[in-house]
N, C-alpha and C positions, 0 to 999 in steps of 0.2 A: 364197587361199593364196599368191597373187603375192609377198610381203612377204617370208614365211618362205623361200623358195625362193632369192630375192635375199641374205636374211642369208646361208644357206648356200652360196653360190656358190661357185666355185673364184677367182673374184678377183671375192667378196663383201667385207663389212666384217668377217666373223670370219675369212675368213682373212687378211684385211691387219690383223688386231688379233694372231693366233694362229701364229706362226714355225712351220712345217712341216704346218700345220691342212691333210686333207684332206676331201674331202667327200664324206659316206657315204651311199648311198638311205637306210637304215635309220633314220639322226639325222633326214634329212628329211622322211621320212614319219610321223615322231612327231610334228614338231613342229608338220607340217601336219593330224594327228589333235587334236592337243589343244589348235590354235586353231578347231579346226572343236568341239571341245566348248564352249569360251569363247561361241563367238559363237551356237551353239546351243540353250547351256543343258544337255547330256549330258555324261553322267560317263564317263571313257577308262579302259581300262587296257592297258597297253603290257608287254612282259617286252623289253624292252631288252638283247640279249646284250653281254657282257662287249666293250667295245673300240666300242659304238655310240657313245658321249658323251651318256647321256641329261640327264646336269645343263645343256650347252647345250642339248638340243633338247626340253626345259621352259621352261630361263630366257627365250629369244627370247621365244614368244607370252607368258609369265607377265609379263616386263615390258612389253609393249606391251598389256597387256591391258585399260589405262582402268581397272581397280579394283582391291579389296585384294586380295592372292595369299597363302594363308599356304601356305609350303612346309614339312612337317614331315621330318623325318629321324630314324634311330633310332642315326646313333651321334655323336659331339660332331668327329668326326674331317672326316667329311660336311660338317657344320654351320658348319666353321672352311675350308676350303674354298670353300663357296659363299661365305661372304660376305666371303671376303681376297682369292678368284681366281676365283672363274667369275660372280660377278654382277659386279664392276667391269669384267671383260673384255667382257661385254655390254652394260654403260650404253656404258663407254668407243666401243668399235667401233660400235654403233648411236644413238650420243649422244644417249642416254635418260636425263635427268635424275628417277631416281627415288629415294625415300628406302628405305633398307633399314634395317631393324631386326632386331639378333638376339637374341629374349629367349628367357630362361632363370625357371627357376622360383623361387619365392620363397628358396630353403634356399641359393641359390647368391650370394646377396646378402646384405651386411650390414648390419647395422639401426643406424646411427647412433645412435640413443637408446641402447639397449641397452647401447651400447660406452661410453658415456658413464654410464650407470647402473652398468655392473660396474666400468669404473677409478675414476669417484669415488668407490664407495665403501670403497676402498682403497691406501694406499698404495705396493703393489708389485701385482703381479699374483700369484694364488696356485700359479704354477708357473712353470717355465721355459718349457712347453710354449705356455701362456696367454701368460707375456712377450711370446714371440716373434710372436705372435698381434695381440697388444696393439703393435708397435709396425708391423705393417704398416698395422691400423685406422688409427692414426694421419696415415699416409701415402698411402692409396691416393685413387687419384681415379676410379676404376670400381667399388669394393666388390665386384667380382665376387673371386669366389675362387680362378678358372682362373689367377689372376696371384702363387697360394703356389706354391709351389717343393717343399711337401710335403703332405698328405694327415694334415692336423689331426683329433685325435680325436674322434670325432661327441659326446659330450658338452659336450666345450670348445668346437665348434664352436655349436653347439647355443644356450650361451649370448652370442652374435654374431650370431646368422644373422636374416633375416628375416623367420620363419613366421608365416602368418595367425593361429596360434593366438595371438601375445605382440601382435599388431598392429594397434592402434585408431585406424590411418587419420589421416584430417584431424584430430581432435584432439591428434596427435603434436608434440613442439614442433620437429621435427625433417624435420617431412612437405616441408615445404617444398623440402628439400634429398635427400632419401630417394632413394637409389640405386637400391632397386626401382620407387619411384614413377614415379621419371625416364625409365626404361627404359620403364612400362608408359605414360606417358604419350609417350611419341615412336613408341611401336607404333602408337597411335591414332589419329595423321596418315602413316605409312607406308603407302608402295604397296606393300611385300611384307616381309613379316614370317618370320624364318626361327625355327623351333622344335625342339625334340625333341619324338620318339613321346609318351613321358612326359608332359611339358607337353601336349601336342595332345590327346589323351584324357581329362587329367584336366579340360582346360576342356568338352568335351563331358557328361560324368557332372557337372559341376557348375554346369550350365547354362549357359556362355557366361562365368564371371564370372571367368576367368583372360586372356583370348584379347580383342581388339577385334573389332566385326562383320568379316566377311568376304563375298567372294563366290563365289572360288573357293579350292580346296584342291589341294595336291600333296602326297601320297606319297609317298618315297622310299623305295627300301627297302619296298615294301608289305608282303613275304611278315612280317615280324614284326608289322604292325597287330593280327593277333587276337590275340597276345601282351600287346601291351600294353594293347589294349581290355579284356582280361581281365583285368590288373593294377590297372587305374584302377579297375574294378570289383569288387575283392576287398574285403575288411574281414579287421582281424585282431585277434586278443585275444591275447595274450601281458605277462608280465612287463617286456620292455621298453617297450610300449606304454602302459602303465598307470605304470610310473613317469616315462613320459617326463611323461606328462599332470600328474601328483602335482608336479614341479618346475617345471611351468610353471604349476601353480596356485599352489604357495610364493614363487613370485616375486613373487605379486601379494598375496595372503593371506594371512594369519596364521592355520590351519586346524589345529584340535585336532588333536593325535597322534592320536587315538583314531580319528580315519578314515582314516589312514595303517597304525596296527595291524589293522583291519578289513580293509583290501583286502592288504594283507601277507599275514593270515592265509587270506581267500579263493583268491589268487592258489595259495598255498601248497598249498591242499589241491586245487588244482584240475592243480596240477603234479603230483600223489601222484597223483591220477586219472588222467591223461594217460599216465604212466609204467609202468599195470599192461599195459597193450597194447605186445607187443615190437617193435621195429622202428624207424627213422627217417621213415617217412611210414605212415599209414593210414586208409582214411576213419573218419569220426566213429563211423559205426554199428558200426564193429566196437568201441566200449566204449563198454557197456550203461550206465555209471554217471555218465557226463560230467551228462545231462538232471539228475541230483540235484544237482551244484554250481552250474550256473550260475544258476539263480533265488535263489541265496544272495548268487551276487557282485551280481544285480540290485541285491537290495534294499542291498546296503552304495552303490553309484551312487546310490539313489535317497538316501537318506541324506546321500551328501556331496552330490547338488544341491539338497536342499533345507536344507542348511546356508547354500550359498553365493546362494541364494536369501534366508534369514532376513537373512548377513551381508554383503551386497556394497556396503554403506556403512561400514558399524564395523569388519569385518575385515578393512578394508585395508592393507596392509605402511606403505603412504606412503598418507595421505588426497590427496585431490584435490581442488582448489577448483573442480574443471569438473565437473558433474551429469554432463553428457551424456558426458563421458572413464570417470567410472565405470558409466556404465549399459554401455557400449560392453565395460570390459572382464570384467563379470558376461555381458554377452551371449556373451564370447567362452568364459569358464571354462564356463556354461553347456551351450553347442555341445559342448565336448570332452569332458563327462559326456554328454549325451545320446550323442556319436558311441559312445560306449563299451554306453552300454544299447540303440545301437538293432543295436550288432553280436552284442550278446548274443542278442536275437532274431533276426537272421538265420540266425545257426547253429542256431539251435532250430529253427527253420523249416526249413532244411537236414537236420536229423538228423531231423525229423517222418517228414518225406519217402522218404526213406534206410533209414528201421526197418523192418524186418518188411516190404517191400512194401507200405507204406501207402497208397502211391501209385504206379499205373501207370507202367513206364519213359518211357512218349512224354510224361506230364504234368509230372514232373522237371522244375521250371525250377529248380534251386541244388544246389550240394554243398558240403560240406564236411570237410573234413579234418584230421589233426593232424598238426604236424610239429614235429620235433627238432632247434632250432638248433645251430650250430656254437661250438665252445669252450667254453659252461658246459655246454650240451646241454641246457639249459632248453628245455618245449615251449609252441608254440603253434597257435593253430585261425586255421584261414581261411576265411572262405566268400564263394562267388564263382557268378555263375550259370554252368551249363558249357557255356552256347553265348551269344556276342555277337551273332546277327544281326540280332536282332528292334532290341535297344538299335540297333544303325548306322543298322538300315533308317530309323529314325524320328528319331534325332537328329542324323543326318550326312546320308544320303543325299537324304531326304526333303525336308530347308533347305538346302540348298548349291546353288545353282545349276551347278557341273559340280566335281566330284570328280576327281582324278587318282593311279591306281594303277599306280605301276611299280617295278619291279625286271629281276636279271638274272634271275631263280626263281621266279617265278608260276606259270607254265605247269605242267600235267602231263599233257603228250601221253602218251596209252596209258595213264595211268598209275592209271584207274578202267575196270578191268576190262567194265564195259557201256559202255566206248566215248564216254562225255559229252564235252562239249565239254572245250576245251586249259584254260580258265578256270573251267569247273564248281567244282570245289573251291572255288576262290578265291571265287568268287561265292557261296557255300552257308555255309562259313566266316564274312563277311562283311555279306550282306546285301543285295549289291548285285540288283538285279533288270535293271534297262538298260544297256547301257554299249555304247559303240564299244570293239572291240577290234583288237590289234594285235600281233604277235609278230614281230620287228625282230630279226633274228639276228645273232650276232657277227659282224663283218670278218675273224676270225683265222680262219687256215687251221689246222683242230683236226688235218686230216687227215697234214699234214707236219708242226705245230709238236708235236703231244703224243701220246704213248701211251697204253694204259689194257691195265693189266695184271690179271686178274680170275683171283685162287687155286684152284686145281683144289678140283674138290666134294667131296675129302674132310677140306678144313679146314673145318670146321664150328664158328663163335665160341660156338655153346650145350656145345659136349662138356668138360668136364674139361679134358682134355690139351692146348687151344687155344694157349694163352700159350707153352708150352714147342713147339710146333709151328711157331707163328706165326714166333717170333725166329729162326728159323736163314735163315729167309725175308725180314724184313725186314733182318737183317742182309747179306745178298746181296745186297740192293736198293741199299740206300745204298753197300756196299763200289763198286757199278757206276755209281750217280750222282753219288759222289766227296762223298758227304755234302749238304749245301746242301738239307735237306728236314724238312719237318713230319711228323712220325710222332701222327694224330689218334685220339684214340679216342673212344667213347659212355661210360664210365664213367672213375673214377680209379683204383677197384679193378684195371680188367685192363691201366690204363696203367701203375702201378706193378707188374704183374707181370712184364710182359713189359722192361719199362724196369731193373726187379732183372735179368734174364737178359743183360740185354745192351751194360749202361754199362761192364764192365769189358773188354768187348771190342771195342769200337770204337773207328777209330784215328782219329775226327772230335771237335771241340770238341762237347760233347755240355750239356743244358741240359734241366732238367724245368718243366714249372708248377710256377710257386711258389716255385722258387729267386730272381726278381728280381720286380717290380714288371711288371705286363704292357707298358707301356710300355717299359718299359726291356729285357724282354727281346727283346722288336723290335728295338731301335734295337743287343744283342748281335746279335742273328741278321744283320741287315742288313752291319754291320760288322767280322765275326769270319767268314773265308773256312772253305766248307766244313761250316758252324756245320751241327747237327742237335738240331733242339728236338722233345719229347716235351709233348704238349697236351690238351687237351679240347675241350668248345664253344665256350670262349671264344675259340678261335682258327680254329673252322671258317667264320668270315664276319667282314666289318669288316674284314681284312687286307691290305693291299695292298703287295707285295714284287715291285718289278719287276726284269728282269735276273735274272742265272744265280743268284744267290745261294740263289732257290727256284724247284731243276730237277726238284723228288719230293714227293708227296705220300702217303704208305701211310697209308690207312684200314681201320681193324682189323672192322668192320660195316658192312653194309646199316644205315643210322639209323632201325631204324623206333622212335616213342615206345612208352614203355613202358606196357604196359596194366596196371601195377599203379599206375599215377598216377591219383589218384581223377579229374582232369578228365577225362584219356584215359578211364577206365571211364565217366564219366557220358556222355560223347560214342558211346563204341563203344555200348553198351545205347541209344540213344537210337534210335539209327541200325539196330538189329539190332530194337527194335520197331515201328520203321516198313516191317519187311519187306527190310529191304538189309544187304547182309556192308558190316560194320564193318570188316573186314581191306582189302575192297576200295577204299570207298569212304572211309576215315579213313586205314590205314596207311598203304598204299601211296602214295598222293598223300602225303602230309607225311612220308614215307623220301625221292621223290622231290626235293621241295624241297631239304630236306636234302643230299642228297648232293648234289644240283648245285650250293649251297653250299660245301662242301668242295674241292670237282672246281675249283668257279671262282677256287682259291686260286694255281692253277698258272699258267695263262697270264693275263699281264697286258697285252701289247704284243705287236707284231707278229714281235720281236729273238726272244721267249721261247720255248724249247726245253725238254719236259720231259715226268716219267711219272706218271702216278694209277696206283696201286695198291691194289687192292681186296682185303682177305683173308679175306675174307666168301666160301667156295665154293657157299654157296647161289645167290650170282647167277649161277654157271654152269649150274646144277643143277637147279634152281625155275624155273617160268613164270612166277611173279612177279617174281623174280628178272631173268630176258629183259625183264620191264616196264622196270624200274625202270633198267636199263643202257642200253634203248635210250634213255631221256632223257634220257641225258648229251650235252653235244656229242659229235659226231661226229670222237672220237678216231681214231688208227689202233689196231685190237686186235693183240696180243701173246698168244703163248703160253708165251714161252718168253723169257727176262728177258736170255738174250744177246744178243738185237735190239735192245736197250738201248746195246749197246754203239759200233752207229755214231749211234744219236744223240746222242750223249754224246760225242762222238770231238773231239781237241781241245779240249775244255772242263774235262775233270775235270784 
């Protein structure tokens, strides 16, 4: 561990690379944990507090590591980061010549041929929006799409982009040159490969055929892994699904109407079905009638594949003089009927299960549900299994020679009521079975830099009268931290309630979700003194706002999931048949995560001064409540919101 010790020294090479770099135990003792996984063969997990520097005290042993690293992350923010500023600061300072590669998934690259197929055959492009489209293709020399300026319509986009579904490989005439190719082939000789969650999962659920071998694996950001494990792992049936499929088979085929009216009319009456059960989310079982439409939509799938089976030479748009280009692209229309009929059985499988008790809660390996998208409010079903660990134990854990799990919010001391380890969750969630552990606490002083102010127990967020209760409260909050704060909630319902009560009276630049582009309304907040933004979850994690700009954070709940979400129900019954409180051992632990997400929005730096507010009077009030507050750092408590006023003094 000699090595690691030296990088980090106080006049090591990262602080002669890093201007004011100091040197933390807590960086150090990660980074000596998970070269001792490296060299072991053991999987780490670290909870790295806010202000440790866990992206150096990965990258050190990751690049010294002699083989391939793939470092995944869950937001694109992360991702541009490591590889603009914290892996050059490491080759650089430890003069490690290694190859980095950051790939991305097929949908974010554009497919040369494609663009070459839709403007030949046409004279103009058939919008403006396409023009505009059409003449960056032209121009770009990365095809990646992070380099538009605007947020192209997923249809237009659609017909541009790279996906496996349109994409017949080496017989392309274009392969040569293929901007995805490019990338996925320079992954292949990289020593460290940077990804999204997204990406990372769905090469796991699809055996390896996105991703190059690897040896080791980093996590960032872990507490969202089972998130997105359980994403990769969904299937869905819906309207846009089924037409996206229909346009990417027209593309290639010339396919009688008559299987287009067919799935029209299936989809049609399956939307009619969907629609007799009220609500925006419910699982399958609660409508009886679904089991009667979908063996209808089977057989219209099985129809159109064995159309495209009879026609995958004659019913081509453009014939082809290569055999093997059209075998390739019948294989591919093939796949995207099959994906469709084998999702149809999943959910059948799923509702089997689910009906009537047909099967014992601990045997439940799937659910599924139906949900009502946004804007047309058209529905669809998902099914998904509602626990990942088995899938991890065996395709991640099991071949990886050492795994690396970190975040600031893993941990959930106290936080399962029988006292389990600080990692238990994490590990049960997951899959993991062995790991070196490590809990690396923040450098910042939570006890001078921030407050936490926690609402007398008679505000209650379950009672009627909350919202109107809540603002006279939050508004006293912010009038005292001179604005500069996130007002976060768990729904949009009780953010626009309380947001109605109290936009006309605030004397701060005031801003809701949804009024700008998420982006862009960071870059208000950051820039507009005083600013007070009203949010969701999109803003309880991923944010980083250093400086007074964000001195308050009020949280309208305890985050616990909602047990009317069919994963959360298949998880709580699962857990309540194996003889253990579900409340204990599910809510609690992932309220925990949760808020200490939230909580981490505040201090960012040592400068940082500032209040959490909790308006949840259950955490005064409840034992679980005492749980779940003691996990926060180690703020100073408040009872009384005028103690606010010297730490804030000078500042507002």
């Amino acid at each position: 561990m000699k090595l690691v010790d030296d990088a980090f020294a106080p006049d090591g090479p990262i602080a002669r690379a890093l201007p004011g770099f100091e040197a933390r135990d807590g960086q150090v003792r990660m980074a000596r944990l998970i070269q001792r996984g490296f060299l072991e063969n053991v999987h780490t997990i670290v909870e790295a507090g806010t202000g440790v520097g866990k992206s150096l005290a990965y990258l050190v042993p990751a690049l010294r590591a002699g083989a391939r690293v793939v470092v995944s992350t869950g937001t694109i923010a992360l991702q541009e980061q490591l590889v603009r500023k914290d892996i050059p600061l490491v080759t650089r300072a430890l003069e490690i010549d290694a190859r980095v590669v950051l790939l991305k998934g097929r949908s974010h690259y554009l497919c040369r041929a494609k663009f070459e197929k839709e403007s030949g055959a046409r004279l103009v492009a058939p919008s403006l929006a396409l023009e505009k489209l059409w003449r960056w293709a032209e121009r770009t020399e990365t095809g990646d799409r992070v380099e538009l300026s605007w947020t192209p319509r997923g249809e237009d986009w659609e017909t541009l982009d790279a996906d496996a579904d349109d994409c017949v490989g080496e017989y392309c005439n274009r392969f040569s040159d293929c901007f995805f190719f490019a990338k996925r082939d320079a992954a292949r000789f990289a020593d460290v490969v940077v990804v999204n969650h997204a990406l990372f999962f769905l090469d796991l659920v699809s055996g390896g055929a996105l991703l190059p071998a690897y040896d080791f694996v980093i996590l960032d950001e872990a507490h969202q892994a089972e998130k997105y494990a359980t994403a990769a792992l969904t299937v869905t049936l819906s309207p846009a699904s089924v037409n996206r499929m229909m346009r990417k088979l027209h593309r290639t085929y010339a396919i009688p109407g008559a299987h287009d009216a067919e799935l029209d009319e299936g989809m049609r009456r399956l939307q009619q079905t969907l629609a007799h059960v009220p609500g925006d989310r419910y699982p399958i079982a609660a409508n009886e009638a679904v089991p009667d439409v979908l063996p209808v939509l089977r057989e219209s799938f099985y129809r159109l594949e064995n159309w495209v089976h009879a026609h995958w030479q004659d019913g081509l748009r453009r014939p082809s003089g290569n055999d093997a280009e059209a075998e390739r692209r019948r294989d591919l229309a093939l796949r995207a009927i099959a994906g469709h009929i084998a999702t149809v059985d999943r959910i059948e499988h799923a509702a089997r299960q689910t009906s009537g008790g047909a099967v014992a809660a601990d045997e439940i390996d799937a659910v599924a549900w139906v949900e009502r998208g946004e804007g047309d409010a058209r529905y669809e079903i998902n099914a998904a299994p509602f626990q990942v660990a088995e899938f991890l134990r065996a395709a991640l854990f099991a071949r990886t020679r050492s795994v690396v799990l970190t975040s600031a919010t893993i941990s959930t001391p106290r936080g399962n009521l029988d006292g389990e380890e600080a990692f238990g969750f994490l590990r049960a969630s997951l899959g993991i079975d062995d790991a070196q552990e490590l809990i690396a606490p923040s450098p910042f002083d939570y006890a001078t830099q921030a407050r936490l102010y926690v609402a007398p127990p008679h505000l209650n967020p379950k009672s009627a009268d909350f919202a109107r209760r809540a603002a006279p409260l939050v508004e006293e909050i912010l009038d005292r931290s001179g604005g500069r704060a996130f007002v976060l909630f768990t729904s949009y319902a009780r953010l626009r309630e309380v947001y109605a009560l109290l936009r006309e009276r605030l004397a701060f630049p005031v801003k809701v979700q949804g009024d700008l582009a998420r982006s862009a309304l960071l870059d208000w907040f950051r820039t507009t003194p005083n600013a007070v933004l009203f949010a969701t979850g999109t803003f309880w994690e991923g944010i980083d706002v250093v400086g007074d700009a964000l001195s308050c954070v009020v949280i309208d709940r305890l985050p616990f999931p909602s047990p009317a979400e069919p994963l959360v129900a298949a998880r709580l019954a699962a857990l309540e048949a194996q003889g253990l409180s579900g409340f204990d051992h599910y809510m609690i632990p992932s309220a925990i995560v949760r808020l200490k997400q939230g909580f981490g929005r505040l201090i960012r730096s040592t400068t940082d001064r500032g209040v959490v507010a909790l308006l949840d009077g259950r955490a005064a009030s409840m034992k679980y409540g005492a749980t779940i507050v003691d996990a926060l750092p180690p703020a100073t408590r408040i009872h009384d919101l005028s103690a606010l006023d010297a730490l804030f003094r000078g500042q507002v």
